[in-house]
N, C-alpha and C positions, 0 to 999 in steps of 0.2 A: 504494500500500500504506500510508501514511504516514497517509492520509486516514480509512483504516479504521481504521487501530489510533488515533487521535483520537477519532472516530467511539463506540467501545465505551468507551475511556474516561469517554470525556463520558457515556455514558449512566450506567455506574455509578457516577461520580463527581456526577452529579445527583440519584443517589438518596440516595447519602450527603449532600450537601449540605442537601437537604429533609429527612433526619432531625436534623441538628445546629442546621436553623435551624427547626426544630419549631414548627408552628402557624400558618406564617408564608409559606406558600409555596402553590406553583399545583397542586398536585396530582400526581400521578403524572408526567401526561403533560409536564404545563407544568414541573416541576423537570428533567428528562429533557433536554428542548429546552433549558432554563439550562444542563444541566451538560455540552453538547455546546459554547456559545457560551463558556459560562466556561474551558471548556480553552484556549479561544485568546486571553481576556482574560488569563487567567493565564500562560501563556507568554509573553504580550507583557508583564507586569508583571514579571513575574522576570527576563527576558532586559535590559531596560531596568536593574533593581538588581544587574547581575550577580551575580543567583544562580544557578546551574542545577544542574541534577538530571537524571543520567542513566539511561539504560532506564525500567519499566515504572516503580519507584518513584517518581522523577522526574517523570512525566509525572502519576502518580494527585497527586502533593504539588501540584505546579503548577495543574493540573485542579480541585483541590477547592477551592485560594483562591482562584482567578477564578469560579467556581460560587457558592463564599459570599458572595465582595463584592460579584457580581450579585445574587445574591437579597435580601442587606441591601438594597440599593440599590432594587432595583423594588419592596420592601415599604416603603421612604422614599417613593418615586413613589405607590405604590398605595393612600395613607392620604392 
């Protein structure tokens, strides 16, 4: 269950991500697939500075800085 509620995060924290780093990102589909990978880059970033954030809230704050720093970073790679 855990996987899925990841899962739906990550997608709509991919989309928000692609709109906040506007112009700069892979598309729908390719932001989508980021903001699924950056849930668990962000979890493992915040868990690391012990910050944590619990329930849904938690998970979207988490989800969306591991989603940004990925996409900053693959638009560092993709230039």
């Amino acid at each position: 269950m855990f996987w899925v509620y990841v899962f739906f995060v990550g997608l709509a924290v991919g989309w928000m991500a692609g709109q906040v780093v506007r112009g700069r990102g892979f598309g729908l589909t390719g932001n989508l697939i980021i903001g699924i990978a950056g849930s668990f880059i962000g979890g493992m970033i915040l868990r690391t500075t012990d910050i944590t954030g619990y329930g849904l809230v938690g998970a979207v704050v988490s989800a969306f800085v591991g989603a940004v720093i990925l996409l900053l970073i693959l638009n560092l790679i993709k230039k």
